[in-house]
N, C-alpha and C positions, 0 to 999 in steps of 0.2 A: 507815861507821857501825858502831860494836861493836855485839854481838847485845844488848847489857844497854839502850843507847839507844833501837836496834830497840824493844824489848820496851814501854817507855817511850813511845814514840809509838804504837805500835800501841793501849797500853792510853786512851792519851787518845784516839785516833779513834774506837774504842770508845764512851769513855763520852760526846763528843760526840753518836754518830750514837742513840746511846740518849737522849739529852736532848731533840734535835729529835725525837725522834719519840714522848717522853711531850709534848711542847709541843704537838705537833701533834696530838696525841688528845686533848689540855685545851681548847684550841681548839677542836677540832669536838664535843666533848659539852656544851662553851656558846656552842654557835652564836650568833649574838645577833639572827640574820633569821628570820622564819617565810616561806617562802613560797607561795603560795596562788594554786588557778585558781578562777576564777568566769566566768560567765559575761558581763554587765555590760547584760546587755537583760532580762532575766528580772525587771520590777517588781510588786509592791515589794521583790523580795530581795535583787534584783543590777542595779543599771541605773546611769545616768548621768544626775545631774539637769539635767534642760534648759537652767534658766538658767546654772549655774556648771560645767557636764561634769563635774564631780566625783562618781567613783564613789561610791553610797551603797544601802541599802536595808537591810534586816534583818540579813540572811543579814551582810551587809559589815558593819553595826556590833557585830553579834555578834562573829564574831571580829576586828574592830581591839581589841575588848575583852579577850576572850582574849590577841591579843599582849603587852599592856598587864600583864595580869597574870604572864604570864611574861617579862617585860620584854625584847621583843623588838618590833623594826621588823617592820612587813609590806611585804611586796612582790605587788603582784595581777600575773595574769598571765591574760587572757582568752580563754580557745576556747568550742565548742562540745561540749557533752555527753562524746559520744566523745575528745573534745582533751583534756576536764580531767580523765576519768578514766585514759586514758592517760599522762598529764602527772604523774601522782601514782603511777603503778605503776612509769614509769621513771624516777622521782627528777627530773624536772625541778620539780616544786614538790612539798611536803613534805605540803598536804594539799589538798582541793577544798571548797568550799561553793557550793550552788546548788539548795534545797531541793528535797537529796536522799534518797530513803526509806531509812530501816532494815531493810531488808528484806533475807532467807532469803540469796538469791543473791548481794547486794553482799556479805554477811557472810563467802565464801566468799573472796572476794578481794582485801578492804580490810577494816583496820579499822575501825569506828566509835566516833564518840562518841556518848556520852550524847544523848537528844532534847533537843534544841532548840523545834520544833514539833510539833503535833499537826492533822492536819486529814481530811478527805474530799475525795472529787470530785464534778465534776460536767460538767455538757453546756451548752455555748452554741453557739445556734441563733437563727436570724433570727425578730425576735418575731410578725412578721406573721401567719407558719404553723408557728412551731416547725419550719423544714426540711421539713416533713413527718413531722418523727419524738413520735410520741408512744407509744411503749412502745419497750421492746431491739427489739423485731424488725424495727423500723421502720430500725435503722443499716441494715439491708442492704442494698448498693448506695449507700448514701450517701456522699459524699467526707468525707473526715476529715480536718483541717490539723494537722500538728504537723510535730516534728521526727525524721527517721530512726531506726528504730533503739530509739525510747522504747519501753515498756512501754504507755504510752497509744496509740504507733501500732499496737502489736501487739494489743491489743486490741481497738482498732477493725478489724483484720482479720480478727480471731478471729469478729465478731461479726457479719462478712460486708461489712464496710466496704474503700471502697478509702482507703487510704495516701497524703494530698498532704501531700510531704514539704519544709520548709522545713531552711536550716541558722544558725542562731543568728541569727534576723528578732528583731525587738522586735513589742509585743504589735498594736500599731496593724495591724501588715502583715496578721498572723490574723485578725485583727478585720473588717477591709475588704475582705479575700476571700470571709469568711464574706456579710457586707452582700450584695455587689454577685453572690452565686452559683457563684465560682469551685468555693467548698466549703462543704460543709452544716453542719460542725459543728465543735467542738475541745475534746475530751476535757482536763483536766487540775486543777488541784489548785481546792480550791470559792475558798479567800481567794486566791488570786491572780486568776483567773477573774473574781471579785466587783469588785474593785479597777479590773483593767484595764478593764472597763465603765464604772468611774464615772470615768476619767479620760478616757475619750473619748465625750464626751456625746453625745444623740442620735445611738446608733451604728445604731440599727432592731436591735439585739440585745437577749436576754437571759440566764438560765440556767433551766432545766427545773429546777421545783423538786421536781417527785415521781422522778426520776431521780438524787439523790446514790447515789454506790458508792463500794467500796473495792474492794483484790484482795487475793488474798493474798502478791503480795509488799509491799505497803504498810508492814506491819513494825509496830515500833513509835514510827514518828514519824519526824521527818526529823532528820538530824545532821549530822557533819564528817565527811566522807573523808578519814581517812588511811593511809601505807602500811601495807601488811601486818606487815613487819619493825619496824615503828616503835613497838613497845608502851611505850619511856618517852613518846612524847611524846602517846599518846593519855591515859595517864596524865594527865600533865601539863593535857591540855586538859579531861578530862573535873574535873579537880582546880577547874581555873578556873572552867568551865562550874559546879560545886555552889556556888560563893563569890557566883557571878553571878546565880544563881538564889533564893539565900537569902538574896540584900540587895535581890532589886526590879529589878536591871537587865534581866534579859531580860522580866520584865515590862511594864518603862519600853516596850523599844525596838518589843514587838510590838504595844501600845496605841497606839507612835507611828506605824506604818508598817501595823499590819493594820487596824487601829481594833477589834480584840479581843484577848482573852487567847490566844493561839495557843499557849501554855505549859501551857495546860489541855484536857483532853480534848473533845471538842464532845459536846452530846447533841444531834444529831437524827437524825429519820428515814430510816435508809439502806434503799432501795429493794432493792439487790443488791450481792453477795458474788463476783464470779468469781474463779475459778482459770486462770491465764494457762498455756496449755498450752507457751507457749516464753519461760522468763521469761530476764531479762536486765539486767546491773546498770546501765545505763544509770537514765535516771529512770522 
């Protein structure tokens, strides 16, 4: 082959291999999948409805809607707390939902979006005797059910509680240990708490109504996990999330699944404020 031919094919390989590889970075800046961990037992924000298993709940019609807006398929993909935040820092899913707080320490390692929800906590306790617990001091020594690792477990150890730790159960299993005295209590968000009581009737539960709290990683409200590196597409979602918000839909979907405006700030009586001495981006 003369050098002049040479020169000739070298420059088309060239601008071949330069072709494919703007193709392929057009390609991946319109991706056209979102994909998403959730949890899929966490009702009403992430569960499977009983009669059709069809993933649904807040959290999931939130962002199907968001997909929708960036017209993008979703793909769910199900772990447990530690799974989905994990799942989202190593790129296996692009972002998490599973009314998760905006709070200090997640901010440090994920981006977020904009709130979605706003709520408090609270305490359920067997309504017979309230557990035993009728002020803080009374957690001490009492069992506490949640899941590893939460924020809510660590504060029920903070507050001299022990830690029985479940891993991605649905809400019945908490419910029916609490009942039957495995464990005293279960820290966790007031509307979800509220909910999974009235879906399991005559549970012998309630929630301690002079005991709602917040902490201070609570934040401002709960949002979307996503990566850190990812600021066009928090962009993006938080772009959806204002369109969503200022035509009614996130309104619609939290009337439909909280039976309140979760979109709005609540006003009532928080009892207490703690400062979690080992915080942690879980929930």
């Amino acid at each position: 082959m003369s050098r002049k031919k040479w020169l000739i094919s070298l420059g088309l390989a060239v601008i071949c291999i330069l072709g494919f590889i703007i193709l392929g970075t057009k390609s991946l800046s319109h991706k056209n999948t979102l994909t998403v961990a959730t949890s899929g037992t966490l009702y009403p924000t992430s569960y499977h409805d009983s009669n059709t298993k069809k993933l649904t709940g807040y959290d999931i019609e939130v962002i199907r809607a968001v997909a929708k807006k960036l017209h993008k398929k979703i793909v769910f993909k199900e772990y447990n707390v530690d799974g989905m935040l994990t799942a989202v820092k190593s790129g296996k899913t692009e972002v998490a939902i599973n009314d998760f707080a905006i709070s200090p320490a997640r901010k440090k390692s994920y981006s977020m979006s904009t709130s979605i929800k706003h709520s408090f906590n609270s305490l359920v306790v067997r309504a017979s005797d309230n557990s035993g617990i009728h002020s803080w001091a009374d957690l001490k020594g009492k069992r506490s059910a949640g899941e590893s690792g939460t924020n809510y477990q660590r504060l029920a150890e903070q507050l001299g509680a022990k830690a029985v730790n479940y891993d991605n159960v649905t809400n019945d299993v908490y419910l029916r240990d609490v009942k039957n005295g495995k464990t005293d209590f279960i820290m966790n968000d007031y509307y979800l708490q509220k909910l999974a009581l009235k879906a399991v009737p005559n549970s012998g539960l309630k929630i301690i109504p002079n005991m709602y709290f917040t902490t201070n990683e609570d934040g401002t409200g709960e949002g979307i996990v996503i990566n850190k590196n990812n600021k066009q597409l928090q962009k993006q979602i938080n772009t959806a999330l204002a369109a969503l918000k200022k035509d009614g839909t996130l309104s619609k979907f939290a009337k439909k699944y909280y039976g309140a405006d979760v979109t709005q700030k609540p006003t009532v009586h928080i009892s207490k404020n703690f400062t979690l001495k080992n915080s942690y981006v879980g929930q």
